[in-house]
PDB file of N, CA, C and O in Angstrom:
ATOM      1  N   UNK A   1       0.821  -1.195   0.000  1.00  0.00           N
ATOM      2  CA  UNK A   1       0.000   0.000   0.000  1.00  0.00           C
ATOM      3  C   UNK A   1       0.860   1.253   0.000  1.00  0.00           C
ATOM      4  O   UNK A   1       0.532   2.411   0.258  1.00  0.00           O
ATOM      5  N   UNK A   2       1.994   0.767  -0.336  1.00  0.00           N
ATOM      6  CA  UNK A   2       3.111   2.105  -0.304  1.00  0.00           C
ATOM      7  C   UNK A   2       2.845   3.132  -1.520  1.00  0.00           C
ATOM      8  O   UNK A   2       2.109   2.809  -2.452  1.00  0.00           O
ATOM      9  N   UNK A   3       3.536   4.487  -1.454  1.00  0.00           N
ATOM     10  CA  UNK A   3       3.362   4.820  -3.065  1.00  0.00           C
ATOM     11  C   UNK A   3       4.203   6.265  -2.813  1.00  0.00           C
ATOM     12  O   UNK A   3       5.148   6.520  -2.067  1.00  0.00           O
ATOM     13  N   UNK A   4       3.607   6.916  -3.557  1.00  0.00           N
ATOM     14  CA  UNK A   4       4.956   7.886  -3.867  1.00  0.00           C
ATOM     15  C   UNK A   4       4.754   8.986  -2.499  1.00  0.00           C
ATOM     16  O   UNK A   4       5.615   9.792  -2.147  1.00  0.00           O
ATOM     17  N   UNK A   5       3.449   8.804  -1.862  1.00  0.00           N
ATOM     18  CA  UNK A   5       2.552   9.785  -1.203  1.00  0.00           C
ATOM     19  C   UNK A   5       2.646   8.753  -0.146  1.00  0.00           C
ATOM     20  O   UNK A   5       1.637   9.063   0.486  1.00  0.00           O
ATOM     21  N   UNK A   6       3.091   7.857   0.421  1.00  0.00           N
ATOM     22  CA  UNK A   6       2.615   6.616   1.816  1.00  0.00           C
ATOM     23  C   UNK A   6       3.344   7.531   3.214  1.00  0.00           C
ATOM     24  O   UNK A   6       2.965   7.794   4.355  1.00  0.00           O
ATOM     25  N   UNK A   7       4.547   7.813   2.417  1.00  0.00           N
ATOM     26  CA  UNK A   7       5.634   8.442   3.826  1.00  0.00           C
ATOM     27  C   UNK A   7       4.748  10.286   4.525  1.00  0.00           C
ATOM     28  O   UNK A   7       5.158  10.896   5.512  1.00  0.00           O
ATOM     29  N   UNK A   8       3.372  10.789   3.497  1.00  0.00           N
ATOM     30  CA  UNK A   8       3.179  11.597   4.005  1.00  0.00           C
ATOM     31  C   UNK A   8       2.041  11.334   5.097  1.00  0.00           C
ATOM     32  O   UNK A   8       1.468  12.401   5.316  1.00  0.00           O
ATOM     33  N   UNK A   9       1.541  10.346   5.817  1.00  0.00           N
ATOM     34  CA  UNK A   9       0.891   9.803   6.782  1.00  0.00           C
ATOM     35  C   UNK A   9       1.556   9.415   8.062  1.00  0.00           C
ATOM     36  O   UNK A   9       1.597   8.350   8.678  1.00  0.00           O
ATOM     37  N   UNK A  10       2.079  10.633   8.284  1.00  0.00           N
ATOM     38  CA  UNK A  10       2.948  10.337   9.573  1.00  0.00           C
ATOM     39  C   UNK A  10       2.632  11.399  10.804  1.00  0.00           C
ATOM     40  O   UNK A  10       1.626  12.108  10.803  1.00  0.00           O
ATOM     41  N   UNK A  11       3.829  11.414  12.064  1.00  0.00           N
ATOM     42  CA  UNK A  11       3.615  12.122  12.634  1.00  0.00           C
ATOM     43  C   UNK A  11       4.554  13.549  12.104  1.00  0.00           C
ATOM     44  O   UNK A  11       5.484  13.570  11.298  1.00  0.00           O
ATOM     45  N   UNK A  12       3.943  14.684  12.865  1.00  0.00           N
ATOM     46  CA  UNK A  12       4.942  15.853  12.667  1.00  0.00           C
ATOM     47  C   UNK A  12       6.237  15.823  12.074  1.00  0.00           C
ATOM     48  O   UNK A  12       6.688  16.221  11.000  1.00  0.00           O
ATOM     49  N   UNK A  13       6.916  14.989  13.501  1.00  0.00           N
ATOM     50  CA  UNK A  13       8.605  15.134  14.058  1.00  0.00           C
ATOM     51  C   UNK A  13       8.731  14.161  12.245  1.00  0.00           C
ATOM     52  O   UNK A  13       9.385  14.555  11.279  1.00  0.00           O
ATOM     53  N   UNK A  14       8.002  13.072  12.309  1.00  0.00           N
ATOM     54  CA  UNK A  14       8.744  12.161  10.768  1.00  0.00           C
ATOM     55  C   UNK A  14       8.703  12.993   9.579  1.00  0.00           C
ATOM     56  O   UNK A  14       9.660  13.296   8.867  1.00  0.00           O
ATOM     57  N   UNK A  15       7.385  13.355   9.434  1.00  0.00           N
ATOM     58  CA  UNK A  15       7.645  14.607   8.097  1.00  0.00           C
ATOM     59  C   UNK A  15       8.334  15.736   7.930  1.00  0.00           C
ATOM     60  O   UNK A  15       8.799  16.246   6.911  1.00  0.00           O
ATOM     61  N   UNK A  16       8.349  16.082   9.098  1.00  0.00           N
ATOM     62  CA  UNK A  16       9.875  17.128   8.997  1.00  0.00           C
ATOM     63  C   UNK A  16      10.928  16.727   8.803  1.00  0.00           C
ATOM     64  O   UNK A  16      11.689  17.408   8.117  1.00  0.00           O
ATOM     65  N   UNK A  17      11.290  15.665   9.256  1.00  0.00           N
ATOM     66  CA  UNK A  17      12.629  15.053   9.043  1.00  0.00           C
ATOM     67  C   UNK A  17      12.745  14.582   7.844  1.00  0.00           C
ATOM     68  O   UNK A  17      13.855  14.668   7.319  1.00  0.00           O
ATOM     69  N   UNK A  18      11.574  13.927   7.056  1.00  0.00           N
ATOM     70  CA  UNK A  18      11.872  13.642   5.924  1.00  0.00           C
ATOM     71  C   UNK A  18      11.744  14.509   4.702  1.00  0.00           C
ATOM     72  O   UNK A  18      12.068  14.246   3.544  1.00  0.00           O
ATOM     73  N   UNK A  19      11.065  15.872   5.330  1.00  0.00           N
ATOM     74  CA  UNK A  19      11.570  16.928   4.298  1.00  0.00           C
ATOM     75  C   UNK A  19      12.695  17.651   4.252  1.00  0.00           C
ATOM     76  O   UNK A  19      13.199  18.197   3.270  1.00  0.00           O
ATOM     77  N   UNK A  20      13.189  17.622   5.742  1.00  0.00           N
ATOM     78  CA  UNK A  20      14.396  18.045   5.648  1.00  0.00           C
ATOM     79  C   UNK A  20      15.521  17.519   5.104  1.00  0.00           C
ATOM     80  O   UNK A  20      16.404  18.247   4.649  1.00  0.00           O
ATOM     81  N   UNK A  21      15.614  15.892   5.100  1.00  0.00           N
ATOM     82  CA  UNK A  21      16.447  15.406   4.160  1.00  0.00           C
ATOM     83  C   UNK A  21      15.894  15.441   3.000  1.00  0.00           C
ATOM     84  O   UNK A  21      16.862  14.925   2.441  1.00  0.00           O
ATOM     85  N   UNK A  22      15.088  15.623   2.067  1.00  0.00           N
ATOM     86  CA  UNK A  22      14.876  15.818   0.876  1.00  0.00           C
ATOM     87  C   UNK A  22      15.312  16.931   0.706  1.00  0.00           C
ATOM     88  O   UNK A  22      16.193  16.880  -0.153  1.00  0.00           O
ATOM     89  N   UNK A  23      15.136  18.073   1.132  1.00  0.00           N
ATOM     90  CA  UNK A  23      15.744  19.319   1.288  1.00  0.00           C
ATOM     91  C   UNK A  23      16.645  19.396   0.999  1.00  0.00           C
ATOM     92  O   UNK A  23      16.866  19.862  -0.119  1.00  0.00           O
ATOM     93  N   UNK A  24      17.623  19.014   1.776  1.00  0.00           N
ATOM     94  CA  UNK A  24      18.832  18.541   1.667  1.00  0.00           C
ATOM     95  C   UNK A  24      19.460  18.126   1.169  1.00  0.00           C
ATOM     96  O   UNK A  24      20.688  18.186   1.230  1.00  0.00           O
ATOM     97  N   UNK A  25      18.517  17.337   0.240  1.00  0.00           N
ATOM     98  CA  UNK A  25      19.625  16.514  -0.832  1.00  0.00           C
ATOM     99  C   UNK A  25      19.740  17.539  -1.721  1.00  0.00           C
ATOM    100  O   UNK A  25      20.745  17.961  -2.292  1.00  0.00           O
ATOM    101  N   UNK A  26      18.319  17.988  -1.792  1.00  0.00           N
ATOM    102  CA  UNK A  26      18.419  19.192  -2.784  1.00  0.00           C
ATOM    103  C   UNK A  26      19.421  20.350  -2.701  1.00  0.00           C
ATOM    104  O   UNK A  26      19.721  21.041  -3.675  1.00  0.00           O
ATOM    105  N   UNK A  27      19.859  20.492  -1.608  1.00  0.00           N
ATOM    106  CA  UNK A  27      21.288  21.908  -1.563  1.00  0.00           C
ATOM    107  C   UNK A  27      21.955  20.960  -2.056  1.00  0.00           C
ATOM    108  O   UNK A  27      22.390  21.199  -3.182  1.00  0.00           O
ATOM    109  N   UNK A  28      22.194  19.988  -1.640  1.00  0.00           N
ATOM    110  CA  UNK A  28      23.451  19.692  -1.813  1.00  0.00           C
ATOM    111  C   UNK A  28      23.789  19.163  -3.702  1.00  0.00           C
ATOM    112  O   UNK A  28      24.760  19.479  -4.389  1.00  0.00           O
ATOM    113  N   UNK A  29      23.031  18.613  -3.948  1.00  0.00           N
ATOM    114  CA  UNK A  29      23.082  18.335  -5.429  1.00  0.00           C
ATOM    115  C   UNK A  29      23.346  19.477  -5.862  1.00  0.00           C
ATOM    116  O   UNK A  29      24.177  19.580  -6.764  1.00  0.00           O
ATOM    117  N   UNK A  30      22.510  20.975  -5.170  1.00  0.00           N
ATOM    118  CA  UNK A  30      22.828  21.737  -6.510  1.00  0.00           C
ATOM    119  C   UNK A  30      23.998  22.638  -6.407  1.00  0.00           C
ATOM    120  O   UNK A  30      24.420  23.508  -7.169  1.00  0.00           O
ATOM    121  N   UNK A  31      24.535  22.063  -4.912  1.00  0.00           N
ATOM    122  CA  UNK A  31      26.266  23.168  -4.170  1.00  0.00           C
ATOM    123  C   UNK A  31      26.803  22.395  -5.758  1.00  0.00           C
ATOM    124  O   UNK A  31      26.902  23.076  -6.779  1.00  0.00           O
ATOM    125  N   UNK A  32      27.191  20.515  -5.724  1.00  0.00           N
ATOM    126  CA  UNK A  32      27.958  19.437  -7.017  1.00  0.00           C
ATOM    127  C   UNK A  32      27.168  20.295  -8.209  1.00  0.00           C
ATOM    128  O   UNK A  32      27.979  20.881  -8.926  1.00  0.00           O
ATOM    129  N   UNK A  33      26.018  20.470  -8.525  1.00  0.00           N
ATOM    130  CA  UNK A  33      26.340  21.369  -9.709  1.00  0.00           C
ATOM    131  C   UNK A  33      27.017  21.936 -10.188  1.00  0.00           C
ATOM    132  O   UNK A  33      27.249  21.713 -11.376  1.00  0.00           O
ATOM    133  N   UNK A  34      27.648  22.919  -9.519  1.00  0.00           N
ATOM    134  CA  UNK A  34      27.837  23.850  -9.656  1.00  0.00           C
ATOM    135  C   UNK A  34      27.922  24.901 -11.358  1.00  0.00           C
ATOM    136  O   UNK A  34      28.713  25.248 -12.234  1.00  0.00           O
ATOM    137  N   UNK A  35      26.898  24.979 -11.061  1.00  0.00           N
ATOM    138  CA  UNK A  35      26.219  26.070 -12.069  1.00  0.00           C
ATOM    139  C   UNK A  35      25.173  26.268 -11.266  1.00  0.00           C
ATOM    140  O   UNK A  35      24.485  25.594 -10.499  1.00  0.00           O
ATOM    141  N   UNK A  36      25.289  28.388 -11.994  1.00  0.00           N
ATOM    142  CA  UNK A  36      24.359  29.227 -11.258  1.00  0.00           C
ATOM    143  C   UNK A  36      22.958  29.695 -11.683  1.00  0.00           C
ATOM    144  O   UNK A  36      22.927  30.464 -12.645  1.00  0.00           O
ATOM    145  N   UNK A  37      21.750  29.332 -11.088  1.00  0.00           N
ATOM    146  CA  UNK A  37      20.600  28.807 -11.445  1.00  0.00           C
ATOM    147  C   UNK A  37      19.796  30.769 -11.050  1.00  0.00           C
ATOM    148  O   UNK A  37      20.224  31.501 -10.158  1.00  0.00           O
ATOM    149  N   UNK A  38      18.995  31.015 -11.716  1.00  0.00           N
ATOM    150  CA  UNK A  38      18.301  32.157 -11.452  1.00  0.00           C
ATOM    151  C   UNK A  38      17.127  31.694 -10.482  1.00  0.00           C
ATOM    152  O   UNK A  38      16.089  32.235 -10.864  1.00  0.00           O
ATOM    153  N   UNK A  39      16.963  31.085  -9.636  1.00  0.00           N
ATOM    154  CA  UNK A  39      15.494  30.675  -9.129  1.00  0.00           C
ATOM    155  C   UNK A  39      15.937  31.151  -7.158  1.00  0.00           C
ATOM    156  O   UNK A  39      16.784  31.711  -6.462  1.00  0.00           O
ATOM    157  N   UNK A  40      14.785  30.503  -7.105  1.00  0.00           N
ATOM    158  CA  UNK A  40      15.002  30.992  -5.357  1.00  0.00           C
ATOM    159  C   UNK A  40      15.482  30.447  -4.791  1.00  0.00           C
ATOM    160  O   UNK A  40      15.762  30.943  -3.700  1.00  0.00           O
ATOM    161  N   UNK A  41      15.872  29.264  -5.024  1.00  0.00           N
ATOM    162  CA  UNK A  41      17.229  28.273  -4.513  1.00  0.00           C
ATOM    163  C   UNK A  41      18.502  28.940  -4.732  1.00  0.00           C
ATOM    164  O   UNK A  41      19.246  29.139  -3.772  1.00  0.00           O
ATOM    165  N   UNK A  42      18.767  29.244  -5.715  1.00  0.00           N
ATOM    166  CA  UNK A  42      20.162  30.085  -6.011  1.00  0.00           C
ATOM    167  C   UNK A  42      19.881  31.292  -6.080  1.00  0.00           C
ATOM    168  O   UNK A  42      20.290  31.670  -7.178  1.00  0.00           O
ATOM    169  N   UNK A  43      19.515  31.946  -5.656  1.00  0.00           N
ATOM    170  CA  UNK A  43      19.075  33.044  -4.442  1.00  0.00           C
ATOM    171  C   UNK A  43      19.965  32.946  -3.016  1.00  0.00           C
ATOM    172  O   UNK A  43      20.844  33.673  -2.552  1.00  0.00           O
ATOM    173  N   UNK A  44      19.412  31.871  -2.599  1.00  0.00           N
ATOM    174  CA  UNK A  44      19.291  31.733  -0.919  1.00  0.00           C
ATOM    175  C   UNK A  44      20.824  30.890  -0.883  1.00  0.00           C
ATOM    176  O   UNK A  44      21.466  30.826   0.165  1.00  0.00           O
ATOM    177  N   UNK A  45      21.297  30.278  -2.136  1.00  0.00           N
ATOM    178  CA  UNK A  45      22.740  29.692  -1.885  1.00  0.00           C
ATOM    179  C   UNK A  45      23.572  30.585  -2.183  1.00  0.00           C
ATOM    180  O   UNK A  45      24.393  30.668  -1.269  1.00  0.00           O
ATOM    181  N   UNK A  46      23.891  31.679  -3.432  1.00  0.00           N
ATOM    182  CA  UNK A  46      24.458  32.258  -4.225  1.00  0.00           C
ATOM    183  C   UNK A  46      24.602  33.873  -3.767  1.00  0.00           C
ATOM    184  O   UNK A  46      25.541  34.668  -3.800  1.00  0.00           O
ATOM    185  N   UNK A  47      22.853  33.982  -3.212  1.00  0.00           N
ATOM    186  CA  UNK A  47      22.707  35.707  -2.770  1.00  0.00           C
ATOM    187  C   UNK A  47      22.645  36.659  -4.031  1.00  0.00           C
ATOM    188  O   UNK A  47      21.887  37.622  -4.145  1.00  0.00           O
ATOM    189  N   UNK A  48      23.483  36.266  -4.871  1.00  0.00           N
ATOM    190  CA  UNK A  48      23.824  37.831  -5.964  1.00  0.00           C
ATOM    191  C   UNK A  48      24.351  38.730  -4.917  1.00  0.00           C
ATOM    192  O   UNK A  48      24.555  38.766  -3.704  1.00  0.00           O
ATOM    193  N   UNK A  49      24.498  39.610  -6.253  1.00  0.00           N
ATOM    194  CA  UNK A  49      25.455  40.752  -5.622  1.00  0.00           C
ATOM    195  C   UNK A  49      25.250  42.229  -4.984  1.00  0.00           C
ATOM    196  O   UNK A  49      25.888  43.282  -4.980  1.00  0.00           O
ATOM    197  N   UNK A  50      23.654  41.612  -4.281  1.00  0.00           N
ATOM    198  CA  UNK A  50      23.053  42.483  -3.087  1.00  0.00           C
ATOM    199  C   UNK A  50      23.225  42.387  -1.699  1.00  0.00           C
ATOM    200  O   UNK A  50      23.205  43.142  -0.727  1.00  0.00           O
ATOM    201  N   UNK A  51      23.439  40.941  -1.992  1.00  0.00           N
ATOM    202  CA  UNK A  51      23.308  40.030  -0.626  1.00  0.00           C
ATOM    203  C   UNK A  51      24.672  39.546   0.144  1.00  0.00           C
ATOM    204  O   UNK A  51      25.205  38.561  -0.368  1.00  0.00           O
ATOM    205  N   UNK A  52      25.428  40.193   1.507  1.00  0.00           N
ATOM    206  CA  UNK A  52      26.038  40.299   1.928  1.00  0.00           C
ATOM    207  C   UNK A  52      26.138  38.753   2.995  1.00  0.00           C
ATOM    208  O   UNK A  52      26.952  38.431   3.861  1.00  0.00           O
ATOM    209  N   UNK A  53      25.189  38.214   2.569  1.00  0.00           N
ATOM    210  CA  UNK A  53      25.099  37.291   3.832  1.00  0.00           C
ATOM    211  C   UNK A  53      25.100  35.782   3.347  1.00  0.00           C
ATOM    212  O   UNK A  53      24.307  35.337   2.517  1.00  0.00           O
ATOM    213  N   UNK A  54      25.906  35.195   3.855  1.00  0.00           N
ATOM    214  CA  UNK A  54      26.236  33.118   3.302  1.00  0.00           C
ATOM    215  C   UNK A  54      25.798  32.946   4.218  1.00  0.00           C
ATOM    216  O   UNK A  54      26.221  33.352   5.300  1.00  0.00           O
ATOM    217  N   UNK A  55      24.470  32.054   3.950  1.00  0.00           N
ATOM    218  CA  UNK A  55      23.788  31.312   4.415  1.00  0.00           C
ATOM    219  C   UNK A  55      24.400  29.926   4.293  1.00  0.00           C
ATOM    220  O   UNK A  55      24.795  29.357   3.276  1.00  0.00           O
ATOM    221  N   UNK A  56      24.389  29.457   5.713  1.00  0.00           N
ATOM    222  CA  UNK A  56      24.428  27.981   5.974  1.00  0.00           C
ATOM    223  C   UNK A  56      23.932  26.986   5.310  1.00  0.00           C
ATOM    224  O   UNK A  56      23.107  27.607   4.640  1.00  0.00           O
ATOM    225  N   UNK A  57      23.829  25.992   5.022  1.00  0.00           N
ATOM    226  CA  UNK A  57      22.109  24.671   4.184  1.00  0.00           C
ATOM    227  C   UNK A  57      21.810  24.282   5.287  1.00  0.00           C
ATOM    228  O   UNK A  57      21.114  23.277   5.144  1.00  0.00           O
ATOM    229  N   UNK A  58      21.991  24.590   6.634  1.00  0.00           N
ATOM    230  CA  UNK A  58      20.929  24.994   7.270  1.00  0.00           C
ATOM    231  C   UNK A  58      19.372  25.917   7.048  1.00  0.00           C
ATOM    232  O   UNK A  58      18.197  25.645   6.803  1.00  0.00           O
ATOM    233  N   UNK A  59      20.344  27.343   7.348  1.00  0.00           N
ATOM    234  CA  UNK A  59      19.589  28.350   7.182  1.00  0.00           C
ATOM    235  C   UNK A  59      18.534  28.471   5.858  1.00  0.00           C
ATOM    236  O   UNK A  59      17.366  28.848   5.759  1.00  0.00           O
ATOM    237  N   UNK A  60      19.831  27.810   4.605  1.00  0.00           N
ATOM    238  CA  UNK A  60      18.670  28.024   3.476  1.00  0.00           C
ATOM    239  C   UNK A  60      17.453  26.936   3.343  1.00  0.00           C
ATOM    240  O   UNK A  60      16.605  27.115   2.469  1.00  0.00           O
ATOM    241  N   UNK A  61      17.356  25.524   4.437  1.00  0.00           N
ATOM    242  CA  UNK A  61      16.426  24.529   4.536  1.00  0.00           C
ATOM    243  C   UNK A  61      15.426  25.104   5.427  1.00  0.00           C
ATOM    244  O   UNK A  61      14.446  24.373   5.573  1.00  0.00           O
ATOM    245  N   UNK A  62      15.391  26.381   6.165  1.00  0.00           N
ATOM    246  CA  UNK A  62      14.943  26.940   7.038  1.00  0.00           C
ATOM    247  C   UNK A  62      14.240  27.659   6.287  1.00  0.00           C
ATOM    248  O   UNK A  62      13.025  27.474   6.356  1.00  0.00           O
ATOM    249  N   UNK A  63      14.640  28.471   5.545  1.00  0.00           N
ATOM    250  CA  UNK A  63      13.858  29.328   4.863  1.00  0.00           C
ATOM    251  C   UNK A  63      12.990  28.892   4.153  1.00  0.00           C
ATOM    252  O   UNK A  63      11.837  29.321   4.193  1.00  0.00           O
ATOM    253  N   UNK A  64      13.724  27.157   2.699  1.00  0.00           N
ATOM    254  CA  UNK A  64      12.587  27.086   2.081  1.00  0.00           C
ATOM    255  C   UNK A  64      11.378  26.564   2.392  1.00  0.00           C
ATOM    256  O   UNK A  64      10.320  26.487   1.768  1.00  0.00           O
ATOM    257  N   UNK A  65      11.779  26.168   3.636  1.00  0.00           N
ATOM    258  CA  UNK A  65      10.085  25.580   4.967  1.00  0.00           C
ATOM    259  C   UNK A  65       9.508  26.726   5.257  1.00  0.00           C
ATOM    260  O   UNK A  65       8.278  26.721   5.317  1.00  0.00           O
ATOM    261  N   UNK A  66      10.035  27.640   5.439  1.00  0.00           N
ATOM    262  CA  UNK A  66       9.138  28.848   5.900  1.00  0.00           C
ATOM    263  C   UNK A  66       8.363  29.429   4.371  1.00  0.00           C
ATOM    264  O   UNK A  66       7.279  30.001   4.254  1.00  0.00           O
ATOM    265  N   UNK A  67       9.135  29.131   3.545  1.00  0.00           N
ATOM    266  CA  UNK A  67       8.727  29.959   2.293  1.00  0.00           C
ATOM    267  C   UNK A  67       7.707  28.742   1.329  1.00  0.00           C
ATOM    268  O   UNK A  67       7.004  29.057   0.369  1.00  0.00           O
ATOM    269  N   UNK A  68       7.810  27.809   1.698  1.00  0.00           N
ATOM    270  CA  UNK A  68       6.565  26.384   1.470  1.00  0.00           C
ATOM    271  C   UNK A  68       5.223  26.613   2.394  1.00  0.00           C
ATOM    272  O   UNK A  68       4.024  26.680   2.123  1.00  0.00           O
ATOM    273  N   UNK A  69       6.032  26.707   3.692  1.00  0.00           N
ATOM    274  CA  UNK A  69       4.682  26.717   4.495  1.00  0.00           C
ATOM    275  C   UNK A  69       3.853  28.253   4.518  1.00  0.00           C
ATOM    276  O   UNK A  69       2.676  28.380   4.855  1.00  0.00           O
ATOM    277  N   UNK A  70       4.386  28.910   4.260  1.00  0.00           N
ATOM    278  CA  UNK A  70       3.869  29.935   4.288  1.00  0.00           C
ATOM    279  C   UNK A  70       3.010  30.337   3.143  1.00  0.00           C
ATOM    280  O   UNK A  70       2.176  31.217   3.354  1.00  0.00           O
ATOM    281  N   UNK A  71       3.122  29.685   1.684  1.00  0.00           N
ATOM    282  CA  UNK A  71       2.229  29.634   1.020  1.00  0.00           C
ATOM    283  C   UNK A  71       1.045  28.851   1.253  1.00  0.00           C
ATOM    284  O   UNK A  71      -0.056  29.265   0.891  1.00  0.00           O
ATOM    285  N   UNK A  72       1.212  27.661   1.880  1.00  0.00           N
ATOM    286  CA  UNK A  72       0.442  26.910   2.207  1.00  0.00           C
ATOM    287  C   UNK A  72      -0.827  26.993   2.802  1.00  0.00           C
ATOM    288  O   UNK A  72      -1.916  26.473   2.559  1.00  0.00           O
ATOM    289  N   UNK A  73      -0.312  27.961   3.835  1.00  0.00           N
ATOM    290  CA  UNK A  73      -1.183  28.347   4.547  1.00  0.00           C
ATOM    291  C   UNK A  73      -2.042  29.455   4.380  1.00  0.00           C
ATOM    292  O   UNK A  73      -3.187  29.497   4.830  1.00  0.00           O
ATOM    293  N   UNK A  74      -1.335  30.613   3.547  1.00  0.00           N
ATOM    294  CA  UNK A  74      -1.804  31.679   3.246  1.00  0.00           C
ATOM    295  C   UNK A  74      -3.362  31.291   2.251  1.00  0.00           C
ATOM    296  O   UNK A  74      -4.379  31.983   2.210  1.00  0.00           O
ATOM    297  N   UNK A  75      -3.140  30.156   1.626  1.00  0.00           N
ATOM    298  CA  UNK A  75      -4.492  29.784   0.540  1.00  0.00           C
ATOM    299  C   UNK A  75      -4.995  29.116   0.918  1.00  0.00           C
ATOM    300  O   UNK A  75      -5.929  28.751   0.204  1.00  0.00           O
ATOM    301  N   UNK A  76      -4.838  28.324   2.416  1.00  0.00           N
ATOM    302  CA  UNK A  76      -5.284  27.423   3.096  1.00  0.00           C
ATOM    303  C   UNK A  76      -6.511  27.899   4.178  1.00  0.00           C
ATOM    304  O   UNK A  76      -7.478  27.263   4.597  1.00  0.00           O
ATOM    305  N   UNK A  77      -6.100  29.163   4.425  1.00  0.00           N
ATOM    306  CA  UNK A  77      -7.034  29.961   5.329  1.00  0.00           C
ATOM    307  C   UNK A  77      -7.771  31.216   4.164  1.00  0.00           C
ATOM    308  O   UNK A  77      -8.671  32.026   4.387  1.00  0.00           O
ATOM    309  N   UNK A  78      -7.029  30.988   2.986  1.00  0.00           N
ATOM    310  CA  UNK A  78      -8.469  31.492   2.275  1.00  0.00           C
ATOM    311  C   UNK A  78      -9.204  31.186   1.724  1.00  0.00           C
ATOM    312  O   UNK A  78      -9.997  31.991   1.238  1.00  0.00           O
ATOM    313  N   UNK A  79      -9.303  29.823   1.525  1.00  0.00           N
ATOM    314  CA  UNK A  79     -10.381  28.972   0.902  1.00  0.00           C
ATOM    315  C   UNK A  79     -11.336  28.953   2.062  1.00  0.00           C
ATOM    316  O   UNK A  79     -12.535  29.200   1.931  1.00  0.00           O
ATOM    317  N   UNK A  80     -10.574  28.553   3.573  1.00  0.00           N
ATOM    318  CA  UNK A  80     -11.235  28.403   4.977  1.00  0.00           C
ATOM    319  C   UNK A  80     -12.290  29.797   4.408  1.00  0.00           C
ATOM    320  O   UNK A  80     -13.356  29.610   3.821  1.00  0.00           O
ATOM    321  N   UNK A  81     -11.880  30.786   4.641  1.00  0.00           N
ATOM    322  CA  UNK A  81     -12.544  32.160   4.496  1.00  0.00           C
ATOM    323  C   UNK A  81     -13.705  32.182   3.520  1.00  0.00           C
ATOM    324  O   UNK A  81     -14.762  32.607   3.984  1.00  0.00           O
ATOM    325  N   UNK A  82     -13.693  31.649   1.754  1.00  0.00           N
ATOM    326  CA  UNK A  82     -14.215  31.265   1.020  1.00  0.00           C
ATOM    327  C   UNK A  82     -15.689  30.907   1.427  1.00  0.00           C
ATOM    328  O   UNK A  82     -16.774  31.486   1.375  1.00  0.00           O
ATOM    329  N   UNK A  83     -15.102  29.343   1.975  1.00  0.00           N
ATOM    330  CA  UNK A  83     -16.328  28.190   2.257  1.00  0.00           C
ATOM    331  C   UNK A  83     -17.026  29.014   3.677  1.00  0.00           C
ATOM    332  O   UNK A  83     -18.200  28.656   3.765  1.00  0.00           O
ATOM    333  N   UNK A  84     -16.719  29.832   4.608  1.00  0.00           N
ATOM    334  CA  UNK A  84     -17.556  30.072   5.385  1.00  0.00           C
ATOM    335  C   UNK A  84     -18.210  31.280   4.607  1.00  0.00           C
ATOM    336  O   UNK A  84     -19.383  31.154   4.255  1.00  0.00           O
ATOM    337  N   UNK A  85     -17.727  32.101   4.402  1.00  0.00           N
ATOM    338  CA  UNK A  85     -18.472  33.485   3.640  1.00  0.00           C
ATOM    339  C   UNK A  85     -19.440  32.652   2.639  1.00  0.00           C
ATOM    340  O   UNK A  85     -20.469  33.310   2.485  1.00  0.00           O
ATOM    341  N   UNK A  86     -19.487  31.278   1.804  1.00  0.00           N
ATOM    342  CA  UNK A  86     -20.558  30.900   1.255  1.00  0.00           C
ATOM    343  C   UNK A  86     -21.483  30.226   1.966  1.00  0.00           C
ATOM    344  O   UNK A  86     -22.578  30.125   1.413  1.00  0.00           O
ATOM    345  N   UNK A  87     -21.352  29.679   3.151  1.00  0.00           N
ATOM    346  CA  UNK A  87     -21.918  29.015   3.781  1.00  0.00           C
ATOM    347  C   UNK A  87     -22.837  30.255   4.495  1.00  0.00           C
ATOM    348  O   UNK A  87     -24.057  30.133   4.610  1.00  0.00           O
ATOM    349  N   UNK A  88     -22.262  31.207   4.862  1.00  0.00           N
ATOM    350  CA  UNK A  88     -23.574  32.055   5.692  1.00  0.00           C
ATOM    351  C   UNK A  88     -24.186  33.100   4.699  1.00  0.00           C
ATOM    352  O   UNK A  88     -24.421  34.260   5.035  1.00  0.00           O
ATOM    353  N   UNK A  89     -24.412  32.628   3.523  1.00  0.00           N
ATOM    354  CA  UNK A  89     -25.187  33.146   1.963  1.00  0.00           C
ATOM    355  C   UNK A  89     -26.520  33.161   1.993  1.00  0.00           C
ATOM    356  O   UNK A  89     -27.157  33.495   0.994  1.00  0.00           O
TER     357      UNK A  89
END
């Protein structure tokens, strides 16, 4: 009954961990790239030449959780918003 989606039926602490190593693999494959990618990953590894600050693959696995979840939620509580504003119609 496994499938590509089985490992997301877990608790908290396991899905974090297993996004964080997916995460992870992901810096790190794209540090062995090395070629420089225009997206928000090479952003948060690379900075350009605004950005004064090297981020850890810590810090940048930090961010792209904050910058995942934070979409997530933002359309998550407006659909919430949606379905009640139709419901009291």
């Amino acid at each position: 009954m496994g499938g590509p989606c089985s490992n997301l039926v877990a608790n908290n602490f396991t899905m974090e961990s297993s996004n964080n190593s997916m995460l992870r693999r992901l810096v790190e494959e794209r540090r062995a790239c090395q070629e420089t990618k225009h997206d928000m990953l090479g952003l948060l590894m690379n900075g350009g030449e605004e950005n004064r600050y090297n981020l850890t693959d810590e810090e940048i696995i930090d961010q792209m959780i904050a910058i995942l979840y934070s979409g997530y939620e933002t359309v998550f509580t407006q659909k919430t918003y949606y379905i009640r504003f139709l419901l009291e119609i």
